[in-house]
C-alpha positions in Angstrom: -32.4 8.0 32.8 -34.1 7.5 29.4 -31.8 7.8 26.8 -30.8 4.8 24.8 -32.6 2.9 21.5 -36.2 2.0 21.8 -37.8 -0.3 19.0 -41.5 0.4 17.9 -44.1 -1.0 15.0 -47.1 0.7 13.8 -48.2 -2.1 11.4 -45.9 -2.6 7.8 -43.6 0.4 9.4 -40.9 -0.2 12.6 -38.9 2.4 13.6 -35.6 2.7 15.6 -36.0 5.8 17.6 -33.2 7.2 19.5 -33.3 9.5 22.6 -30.7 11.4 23.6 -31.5 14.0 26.5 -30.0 12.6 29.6 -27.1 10.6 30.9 -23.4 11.0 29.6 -22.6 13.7 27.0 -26.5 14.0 25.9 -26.9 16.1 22.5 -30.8 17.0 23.4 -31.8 15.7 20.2 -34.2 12.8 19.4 -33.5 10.8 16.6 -34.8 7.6 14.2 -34.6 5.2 11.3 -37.6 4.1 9.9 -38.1 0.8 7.7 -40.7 -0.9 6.0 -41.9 -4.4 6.4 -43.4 -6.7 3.7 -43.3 -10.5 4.3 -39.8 -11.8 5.4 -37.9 -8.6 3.7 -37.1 -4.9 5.5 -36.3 -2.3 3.4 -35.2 1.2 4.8 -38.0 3.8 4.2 -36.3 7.1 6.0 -34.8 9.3 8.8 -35.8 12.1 10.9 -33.8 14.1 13.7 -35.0 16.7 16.3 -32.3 18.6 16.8 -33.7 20.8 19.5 -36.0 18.2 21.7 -38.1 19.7 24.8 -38.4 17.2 27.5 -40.5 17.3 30.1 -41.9 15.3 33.3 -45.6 13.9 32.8 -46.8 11.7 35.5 -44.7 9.4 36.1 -43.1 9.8 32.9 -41.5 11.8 30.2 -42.7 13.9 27.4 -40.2 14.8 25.0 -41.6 17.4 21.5 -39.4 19.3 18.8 -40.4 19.8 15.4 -38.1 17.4 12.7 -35.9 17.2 9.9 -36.5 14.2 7.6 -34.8 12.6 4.7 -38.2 12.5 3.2 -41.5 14.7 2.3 -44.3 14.8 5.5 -46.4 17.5 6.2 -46.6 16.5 9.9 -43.1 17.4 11.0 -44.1 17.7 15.0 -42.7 14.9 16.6 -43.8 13.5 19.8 -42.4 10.6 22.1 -43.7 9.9 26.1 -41.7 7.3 27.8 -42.6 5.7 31.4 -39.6 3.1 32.4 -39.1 1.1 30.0 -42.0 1.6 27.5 -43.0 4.5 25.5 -45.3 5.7 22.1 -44.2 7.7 19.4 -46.2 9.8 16.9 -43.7 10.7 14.3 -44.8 11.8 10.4 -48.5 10.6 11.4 -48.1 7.6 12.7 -47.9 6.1 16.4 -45.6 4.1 17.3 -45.7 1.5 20.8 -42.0 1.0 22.3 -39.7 -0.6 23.9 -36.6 -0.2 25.6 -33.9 -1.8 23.7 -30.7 -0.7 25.2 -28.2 2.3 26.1 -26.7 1.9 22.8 -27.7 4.1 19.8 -26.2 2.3 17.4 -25.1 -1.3 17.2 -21.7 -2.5 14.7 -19.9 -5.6 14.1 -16.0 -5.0 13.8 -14.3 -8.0 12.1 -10.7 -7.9 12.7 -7.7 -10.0 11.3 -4.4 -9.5 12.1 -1.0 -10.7 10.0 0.9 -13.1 11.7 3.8 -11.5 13.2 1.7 -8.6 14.2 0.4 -8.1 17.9 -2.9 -6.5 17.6 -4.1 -3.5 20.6 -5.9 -4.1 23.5 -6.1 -1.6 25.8 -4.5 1.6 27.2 -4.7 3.2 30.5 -5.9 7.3 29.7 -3.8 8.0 33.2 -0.5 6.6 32.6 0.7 10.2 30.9 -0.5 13.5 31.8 -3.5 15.0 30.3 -6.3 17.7 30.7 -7.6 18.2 33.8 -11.2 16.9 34.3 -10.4 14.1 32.0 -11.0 10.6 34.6 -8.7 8.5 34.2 -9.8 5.1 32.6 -8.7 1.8 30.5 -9.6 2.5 26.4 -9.9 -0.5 24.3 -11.5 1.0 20.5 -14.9 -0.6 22.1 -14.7 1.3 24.8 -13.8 4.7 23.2 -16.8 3.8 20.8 -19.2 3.0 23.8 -18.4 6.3 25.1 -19.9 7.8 22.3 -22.9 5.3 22.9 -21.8 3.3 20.3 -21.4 -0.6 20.6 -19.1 -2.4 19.0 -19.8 -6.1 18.4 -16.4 -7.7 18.2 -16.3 -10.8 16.1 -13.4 -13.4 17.3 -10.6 -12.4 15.8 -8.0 -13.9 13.2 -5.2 -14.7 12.4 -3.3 -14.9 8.5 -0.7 -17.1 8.2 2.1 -16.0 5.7 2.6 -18.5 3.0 5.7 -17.6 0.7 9.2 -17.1 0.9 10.9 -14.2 1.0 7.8 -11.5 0.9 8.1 -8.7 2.1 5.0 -7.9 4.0 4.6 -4.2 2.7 0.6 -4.1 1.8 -0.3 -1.6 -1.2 -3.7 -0.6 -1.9 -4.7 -3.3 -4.8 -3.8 -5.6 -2.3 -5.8 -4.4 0.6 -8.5 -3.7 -1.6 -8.6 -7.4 -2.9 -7.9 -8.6 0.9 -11.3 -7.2 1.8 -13.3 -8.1 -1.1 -12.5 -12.0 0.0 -11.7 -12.3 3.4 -14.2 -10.1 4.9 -17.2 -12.6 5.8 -19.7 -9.9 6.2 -18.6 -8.0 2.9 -21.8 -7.0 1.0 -23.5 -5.1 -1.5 -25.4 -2.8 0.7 -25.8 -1.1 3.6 -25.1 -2.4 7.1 -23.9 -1.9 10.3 -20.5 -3.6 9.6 -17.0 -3.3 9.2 -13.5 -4.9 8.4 -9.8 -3.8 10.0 -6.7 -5.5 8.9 -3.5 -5.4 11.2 -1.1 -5.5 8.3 2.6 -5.5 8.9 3.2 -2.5 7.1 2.3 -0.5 4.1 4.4 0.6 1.1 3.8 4.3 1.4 4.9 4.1 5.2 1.5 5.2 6.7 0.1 4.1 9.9 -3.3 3.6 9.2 -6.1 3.7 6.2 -9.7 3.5 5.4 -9.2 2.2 1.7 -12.7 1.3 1.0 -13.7 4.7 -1.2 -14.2 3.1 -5.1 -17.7 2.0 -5.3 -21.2 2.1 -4.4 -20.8 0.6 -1.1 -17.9 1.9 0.3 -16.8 2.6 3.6 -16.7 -1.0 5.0 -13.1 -2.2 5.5 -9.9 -0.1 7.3 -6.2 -1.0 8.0 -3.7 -0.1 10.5 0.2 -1.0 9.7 1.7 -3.0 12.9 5.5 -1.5 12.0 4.5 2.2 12.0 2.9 1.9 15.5 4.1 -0.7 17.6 5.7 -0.4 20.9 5.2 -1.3 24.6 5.4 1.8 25.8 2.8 4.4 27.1 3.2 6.5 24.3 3.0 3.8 21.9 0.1 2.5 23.5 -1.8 5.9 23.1 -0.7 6.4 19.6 -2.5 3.1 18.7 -5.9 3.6 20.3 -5.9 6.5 18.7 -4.8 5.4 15.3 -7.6 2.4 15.0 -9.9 4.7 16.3 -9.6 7.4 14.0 -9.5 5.2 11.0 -12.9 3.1 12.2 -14.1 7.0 12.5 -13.8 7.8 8.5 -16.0 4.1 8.0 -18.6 6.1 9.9 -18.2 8.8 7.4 -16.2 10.9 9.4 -14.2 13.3 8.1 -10.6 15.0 9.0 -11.2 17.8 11.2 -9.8 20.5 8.6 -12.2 19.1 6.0 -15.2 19.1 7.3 -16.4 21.9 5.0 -15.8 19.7 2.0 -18.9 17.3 2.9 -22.2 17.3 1.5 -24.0 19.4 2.9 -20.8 20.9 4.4 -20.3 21.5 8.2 -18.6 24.3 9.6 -14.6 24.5 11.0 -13.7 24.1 14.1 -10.9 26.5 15.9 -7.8 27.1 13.5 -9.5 25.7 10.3 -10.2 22.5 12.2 -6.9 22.1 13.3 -7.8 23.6 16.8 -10.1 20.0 17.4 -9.7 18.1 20.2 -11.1 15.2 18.5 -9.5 11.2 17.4 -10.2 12.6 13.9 -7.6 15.4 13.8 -3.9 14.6 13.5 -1.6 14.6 16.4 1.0 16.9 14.9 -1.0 19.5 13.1 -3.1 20.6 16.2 -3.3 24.4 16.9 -1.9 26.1 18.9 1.0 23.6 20.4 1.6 20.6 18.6 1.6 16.9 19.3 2.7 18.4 22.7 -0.5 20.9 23.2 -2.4 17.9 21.4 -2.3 15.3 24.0 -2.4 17.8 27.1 -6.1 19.1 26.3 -7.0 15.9 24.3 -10.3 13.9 26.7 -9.9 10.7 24.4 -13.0 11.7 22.8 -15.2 13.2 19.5 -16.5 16.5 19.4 -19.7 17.4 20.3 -20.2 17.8 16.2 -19.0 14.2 15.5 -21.1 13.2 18.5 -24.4 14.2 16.9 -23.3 12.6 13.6 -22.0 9.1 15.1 -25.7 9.2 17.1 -28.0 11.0 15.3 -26.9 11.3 11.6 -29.5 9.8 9.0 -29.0 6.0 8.6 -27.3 6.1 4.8 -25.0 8.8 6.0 -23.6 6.6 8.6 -24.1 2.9 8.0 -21.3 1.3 6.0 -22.2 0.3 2.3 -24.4 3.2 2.2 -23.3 7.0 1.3 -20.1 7.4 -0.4 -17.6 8.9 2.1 -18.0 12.9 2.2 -21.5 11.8 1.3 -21.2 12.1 -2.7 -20.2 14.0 -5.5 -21.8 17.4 -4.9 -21.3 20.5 -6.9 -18.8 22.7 -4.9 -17.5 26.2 -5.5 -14.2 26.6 -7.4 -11.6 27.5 -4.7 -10.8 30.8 -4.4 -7.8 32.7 -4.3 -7.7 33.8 0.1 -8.0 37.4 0.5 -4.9 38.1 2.2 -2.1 35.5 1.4 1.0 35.9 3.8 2.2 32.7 3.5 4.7 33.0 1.0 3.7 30.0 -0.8 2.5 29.4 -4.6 0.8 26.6 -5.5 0.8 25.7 -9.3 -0.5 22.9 -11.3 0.3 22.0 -14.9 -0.6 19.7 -17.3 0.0 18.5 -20.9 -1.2 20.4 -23.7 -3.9 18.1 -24.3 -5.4 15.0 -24.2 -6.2 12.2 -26.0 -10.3 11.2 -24.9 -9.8 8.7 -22.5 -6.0 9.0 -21.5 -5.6 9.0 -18.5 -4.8 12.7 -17.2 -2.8 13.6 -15.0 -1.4 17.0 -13.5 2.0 18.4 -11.8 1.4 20.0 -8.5 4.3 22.4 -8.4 4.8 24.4 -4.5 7.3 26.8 -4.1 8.4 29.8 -2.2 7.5 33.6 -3.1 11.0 34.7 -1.7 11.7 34.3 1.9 12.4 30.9 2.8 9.9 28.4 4.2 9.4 25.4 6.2 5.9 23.2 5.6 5.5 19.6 5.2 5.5 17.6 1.9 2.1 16.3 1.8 1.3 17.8 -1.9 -0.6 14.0 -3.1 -4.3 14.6 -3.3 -4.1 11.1 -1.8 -3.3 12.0 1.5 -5.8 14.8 1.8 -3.6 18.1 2.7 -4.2 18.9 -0.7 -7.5 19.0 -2.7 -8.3 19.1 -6.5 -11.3 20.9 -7.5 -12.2 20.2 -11.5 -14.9 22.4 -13.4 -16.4 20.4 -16.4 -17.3 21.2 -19.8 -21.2 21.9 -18.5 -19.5 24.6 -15.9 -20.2 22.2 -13.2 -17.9 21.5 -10.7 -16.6 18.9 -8.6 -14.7 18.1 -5.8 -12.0 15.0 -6.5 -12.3 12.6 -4.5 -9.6 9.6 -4.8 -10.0 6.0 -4.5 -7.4 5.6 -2.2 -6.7 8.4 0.4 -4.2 8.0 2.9 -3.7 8.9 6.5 -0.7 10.2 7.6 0.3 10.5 10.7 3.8 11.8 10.7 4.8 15.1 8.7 8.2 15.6 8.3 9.4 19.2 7.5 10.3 20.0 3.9 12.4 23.5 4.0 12.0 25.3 0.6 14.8 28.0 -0.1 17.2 29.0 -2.6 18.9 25.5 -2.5 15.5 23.8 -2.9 13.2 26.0 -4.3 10.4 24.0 -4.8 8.8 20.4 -4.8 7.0 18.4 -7.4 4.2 15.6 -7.4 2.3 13.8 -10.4 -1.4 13.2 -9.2 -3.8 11.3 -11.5 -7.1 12.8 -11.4 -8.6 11.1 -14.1 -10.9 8.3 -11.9 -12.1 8.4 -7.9 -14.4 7.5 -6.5 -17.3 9.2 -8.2 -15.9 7.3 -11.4 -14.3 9.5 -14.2 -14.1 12.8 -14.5 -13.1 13.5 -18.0 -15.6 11.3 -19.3 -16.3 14.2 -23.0 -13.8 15.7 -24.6 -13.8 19.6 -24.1 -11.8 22.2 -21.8 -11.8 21.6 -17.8 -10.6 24.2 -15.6 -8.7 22.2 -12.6 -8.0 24.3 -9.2 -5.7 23.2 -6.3 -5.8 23.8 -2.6 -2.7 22.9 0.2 -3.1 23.1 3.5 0.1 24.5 4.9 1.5 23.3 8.3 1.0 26.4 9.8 -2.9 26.0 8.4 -2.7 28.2 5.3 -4.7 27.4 2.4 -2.5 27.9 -0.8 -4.8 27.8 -4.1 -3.6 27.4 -7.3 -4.6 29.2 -10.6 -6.8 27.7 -12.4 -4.8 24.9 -14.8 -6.5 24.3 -18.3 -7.0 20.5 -19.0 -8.1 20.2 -22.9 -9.4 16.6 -24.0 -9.6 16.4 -27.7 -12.2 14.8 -29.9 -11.1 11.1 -31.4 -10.9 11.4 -34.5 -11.1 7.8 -36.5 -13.1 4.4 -34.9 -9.4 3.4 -33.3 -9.6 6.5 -31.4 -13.0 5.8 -30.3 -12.5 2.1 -29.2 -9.7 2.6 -27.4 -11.1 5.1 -25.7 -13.9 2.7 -25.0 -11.4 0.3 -23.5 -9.8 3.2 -21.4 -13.0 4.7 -19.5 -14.5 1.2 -17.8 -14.8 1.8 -14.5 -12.3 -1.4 -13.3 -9.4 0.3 -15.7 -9.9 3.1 -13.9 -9.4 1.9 -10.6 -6.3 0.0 -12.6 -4.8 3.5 -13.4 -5.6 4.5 -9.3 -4.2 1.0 -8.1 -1.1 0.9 -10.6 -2.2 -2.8 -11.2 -4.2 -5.0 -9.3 -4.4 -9.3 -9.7 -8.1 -8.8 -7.9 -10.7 -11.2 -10.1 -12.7 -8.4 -9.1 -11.1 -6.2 -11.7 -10.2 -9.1 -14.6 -13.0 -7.6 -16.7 -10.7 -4.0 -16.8 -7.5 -6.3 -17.1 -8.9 -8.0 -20.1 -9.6 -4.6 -21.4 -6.0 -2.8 -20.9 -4.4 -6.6 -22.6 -6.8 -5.8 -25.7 -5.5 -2.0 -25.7 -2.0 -3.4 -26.1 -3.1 -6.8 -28.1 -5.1 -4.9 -31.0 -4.4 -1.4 -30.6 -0.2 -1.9 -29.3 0.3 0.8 -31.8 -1.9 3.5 -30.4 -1.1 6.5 -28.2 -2.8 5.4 -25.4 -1.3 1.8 -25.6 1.3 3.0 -23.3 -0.6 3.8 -20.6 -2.2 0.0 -20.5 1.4 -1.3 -20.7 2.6 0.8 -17.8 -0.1 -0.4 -15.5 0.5 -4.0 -16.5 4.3 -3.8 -16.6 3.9 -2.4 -13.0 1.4 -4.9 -11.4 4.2 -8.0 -13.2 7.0 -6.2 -11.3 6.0 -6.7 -8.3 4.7 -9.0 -6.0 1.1 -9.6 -5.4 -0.4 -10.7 -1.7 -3.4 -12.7 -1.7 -5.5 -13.8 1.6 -6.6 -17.4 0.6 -10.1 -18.4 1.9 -8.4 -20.3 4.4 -6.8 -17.1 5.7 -3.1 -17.8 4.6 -1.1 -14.7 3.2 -0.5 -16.0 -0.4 2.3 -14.3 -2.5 2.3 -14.4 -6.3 6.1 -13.8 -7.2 6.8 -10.8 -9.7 6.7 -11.8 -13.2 10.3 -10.1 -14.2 10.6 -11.2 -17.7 6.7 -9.5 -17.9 7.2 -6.3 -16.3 10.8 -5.5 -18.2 9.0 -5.8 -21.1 6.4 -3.9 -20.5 8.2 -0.9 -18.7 10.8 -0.7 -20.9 8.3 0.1 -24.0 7.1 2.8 -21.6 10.3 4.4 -20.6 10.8 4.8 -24.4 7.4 6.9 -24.9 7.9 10.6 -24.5 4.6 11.1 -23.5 3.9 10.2 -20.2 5.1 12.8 -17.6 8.7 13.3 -16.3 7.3 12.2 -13.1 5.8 9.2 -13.4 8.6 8.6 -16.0 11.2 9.0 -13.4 9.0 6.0 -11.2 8.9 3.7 -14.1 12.6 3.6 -15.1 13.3 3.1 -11.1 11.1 0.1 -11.1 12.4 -1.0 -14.5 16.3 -0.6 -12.9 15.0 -2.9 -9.8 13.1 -5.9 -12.4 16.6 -5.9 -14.1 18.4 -6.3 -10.9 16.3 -8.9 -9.1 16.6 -10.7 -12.9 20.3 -11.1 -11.6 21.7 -8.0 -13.8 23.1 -5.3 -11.9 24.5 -3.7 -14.6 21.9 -3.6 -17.0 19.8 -1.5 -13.8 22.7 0.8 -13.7 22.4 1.5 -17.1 18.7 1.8 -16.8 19.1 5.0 -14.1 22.4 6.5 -16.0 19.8 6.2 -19.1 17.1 8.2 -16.8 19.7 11.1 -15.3 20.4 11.8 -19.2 17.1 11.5 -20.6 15.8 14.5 -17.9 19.1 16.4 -19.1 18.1 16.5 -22.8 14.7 17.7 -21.4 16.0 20.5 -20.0 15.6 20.0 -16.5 16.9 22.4 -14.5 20.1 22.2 -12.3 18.4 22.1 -9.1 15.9 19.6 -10.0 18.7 17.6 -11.7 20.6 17.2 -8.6 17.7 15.8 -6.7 17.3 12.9 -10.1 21.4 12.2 -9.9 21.3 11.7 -6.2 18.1 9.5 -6.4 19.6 7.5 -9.3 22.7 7.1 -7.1 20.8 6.3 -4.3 18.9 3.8 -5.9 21.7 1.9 -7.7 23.2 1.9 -4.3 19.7 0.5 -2.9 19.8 -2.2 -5.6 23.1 -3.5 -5.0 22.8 -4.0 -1.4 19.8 -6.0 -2.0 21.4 -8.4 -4.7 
């Protein structure tokens, strides 16, 4: 057998070749990195695959041909490698390579891992306790091993544990604190590519999820993960399997793999598997949504394995499209076609999205996603956020360009529970802002945007949306213009994504949003600053010290009712978003000892949304949650 890494130098160039022709699950492709050499420094130079590789016995050796595809501009694109035990040359884009054997391994990572204390991180679990597919051997899966099966090794680093320090937190991670948590306890965080990563075993997160790769904002994303100990613990078998999977499949996106049904939103894009991808068998598709069958049908076929297509990308894809720090997840930015209408559309769903008349130049926008039934009733899940990925946001610029949006944070979720729209619920709402992601901001000149939506049904349907129009005016005196200046930094962007953040990381975007409301208090826009800094006081914020101790700043009350309060008075921001900021200003007044000053607060909100003329349905759903939360609030004080 000859597959494995071999190492080779032809003078100021060394290469990392990669042959993959024999042995377990071989792809018959030959593969390598190439980097260039000058004095104590290696810089990377290019890649190269052969995706259809001819091997053949010469002597006592092997000769192995194909003609390449490279990341870079050679006339000689024949490719040539001969191997005999453990040595070998290589004449690749005109040069010859000696090498050496290096090891089974394709590709080498380190995986740091800390845990929260009071979580029990995963070990191992046996692939024969509960049925499965025939065929499939039974055998013990830690996440090493299900990487090593795809022949890659995972280094793990010793690993630690956080101490809480702080009375009376609550343990519920949100993504400004995750974020942060990576950006100073991760040892090998850095500014460029490498073959590294970061998981956190958190306690729990405050959207509920199980897992997330929440590394997407910047130019080197892609290096730190986290799994949520309280959505997936449990002793037993099942439990055990749902965890391997889970901290596999979220380790998968930091090697820039995508969700099975979105494969065809990468750059370049790759084609669907069975059902729109939902048919996978792969750690990258979600339990529940698998065609045909279920979480049931899922884990009777499932081989605790990636697909042949994830196989060739995890081995074989060019260096900056896997290594962490290097290509942004989906691989970048790329124009994309507007989605179109399917057609033949059966589903009796309509997806709408609406948006403000227009915009000031640099507020942040945001948009109503609005899915309802066509008549007959329907039953789907409620995944309608563009965080979480069922749902997809195209936005066509000014310039006619278009882009896919892409947000900072994008969540996994692993439980869909069913959301039945009919006469009695006709329809349900979300507010997403689209305004920053990870490509930056996308309504960066004033001028008229076309925005599209896409859901994914449960039953895999793609609902799209007409087009919405999004204007952005012109400012129109030098206040305009500097606040507008303030608004569109980068950091305040990812403020707007993060609701808030205490990260020094982003104190040059804080300083910015405090001048907004400092000098310009009087300004449109001015509300937007104060309802990310009135949110980020309200709460508490988790801090992992450089000792590794869970630190907890205590909410600032006296702050955040100050701030929040000047926001619920502002007609302009969205019903939505409205509706979250009076139910965080009700809980600041209550944990300030003043129950009925919060009641008033969410009696204040059910009679605001009347005079807006709300309808009756939707009404219900706000007096309910109002009651709901003033019961919520008085259980807790």
């Amino acid at each position: 057998m000859i597959s494995g890494l071999y190492q080779g130098r032809d003078g100021d160039s060394r290469l990392e070749l990669r042959v993959d022709v024999d042995g377990a699950r071989p792809t018959g492709r030959v593969s390598g990195d190439l980097f260039s050499v000058a004095g104590a420094t290696t810089s990377y130079a290019g890649s190269f695959v052969v995706n259809t590789a001819s091997a053949t016995a010469e002597g006592a050796g092997t000769k192995i041909t194909g003609r390449g595809a490279f990341s870079f501009d050679t006339p000689a694109k024949d490719v040539t490698v001969t191997i005999s035990g453990t040595v070998g040359t290589a004449r690749i884009a005109g040069q010859t390579y000696e090498l050496t054997f290096s090891g089974r391994h394709f590709r080498t990572v380190l995986l740091e891992q800390d845990s929260v204390a009071g979580t029990r991180p995963f070990e191992k679990y046996g692939t024969g306790t509960l049925p499965g597919p025939a065929g499939s051997p039974a055998r013990e899966l830690s996440v090493a091993a299900a990487y090593d099966e795809a022949g890659i090794r995972l280094t793990v680093n010793p690993p630690g544990v956080i101490p809480v320090d702080g009375s009376g937190a609550d343990l519920a991670w949100d993504d400004a604190e995750l974020h942060h948590a990576m950006t100073q306890q991760f040892s090998a965080f850095g500014e460029a590519p490498a073959w590294r990563v970061w998981l956190l075993v958190a306690s729990k997160h405050v959207g509920g999820y199980r897992g997330i790769m929440f590394d997407y904002d910047d130019a080197h994303q892609r290096q730190g993960s986290a799994v949520f100990y309280d959505a997936i613990k449990g002793d037993t078998p099942q439990a055990q399997r749902a965890q391997l999977r889970t901290y596999v499949h979220e380790l998968g996106h930091a090697f820039n793999l995508l969700h099975s049904w979105q494969k065809n939103l990468g750059n370049p894009p790759q084609p669907l598997g069975p059902n729109g991808g939902f048919g996978d068998l792969s750690w990258m598709n979600y339990v529940q949504n698998y065609q045909p069958g279920g979480e049931q049908g899922y884990w009777a076929a499932f081989p605790f394995q990636f697909t042949d297509s994830e196989l060739v990308h995890l081995r074989h894809g060019f260096y900056r499209e896997v290594a962490m720090g290097a290509n942004a997840f989906g691989t970048g930015a790329a124009d994309i076609a507007p989605f179109e209408q399917p057609i033949v559309d059966r589903s009796g769903l309509l997806l709408e999205l609406r948006a403000k008349e227009s915009f000031g130049f640099g507020e942040p926008v945001v948009v109503e996603l609005k899915l309802s039934t066509t008549g007959e009733p329907r039953t789907t899940h409620g995944h309608l956020h563009p965080d979480t990925e069922f749902t997809q946001i195209t936005i066509t610029q000014p310039t006619g360009r278009t882009v896919l949006y892409r947000p900072m944070m994008r969540h996994c979720v692993d439980t869909s529970p069913d959301i039945r729209l009919d006469s009695g619920n006709p329809a349900m709402y979300r507010s997403a802002y689209i305004g920053h992601g990870r490509d930056g901001h996308y309504f960066q000149q004033p001028g008229e945007y076309q925005v599209r939506g896409q859901y994914i049904a449960a039953d895999g349907s793609r609902i799209v949306s007409p087009a919405c129009l999004v204007r952005v005016r012109y400012p129109v005196g030098a206040d305009d213009h500097r606040v507008a200046e303030l608004m569109l930094g980068d950091e305040q962007g990812k403020l707007f994504s993060l609701l808030g953040s205490d990260s020094p990381t982003l104190s040059s975007g804080n300083r910015a949003l405090d001048e907004v409301i400092g000098r310009y208090g009087g300004h449109p826009l001015a509300v937007y600053a104060r309802m990310v800094k009135g949110l980020n006081a309200e709460r508490e914020f988790k801090a992992i010290t450089t000792d590794k101790q869970v630190e907890v700043r205590p909410p600032d009350l006296k702050q955040g009712i100050e701030q929040l309060t000047a926001v619920a008075r502002d007609a302009s921001v969205d019903n939505i978003t409205l509706n979250m900021v009076m139910r965080r200003l009700a809980r600041a007044e209550a944990r300030q000892g003043d129950l009925e000053r919060a009641n008033a607060v969410m009696d204040k909100m059910v009679a605001l949304f009347q005079s807006k003329g709300v309808n009756q349905i939707v009404m219900g759903q706000i007096r309910r949650q109002a009651e709901l939360t003033k019961a919520a609030l008085s259980a807790e004080v």
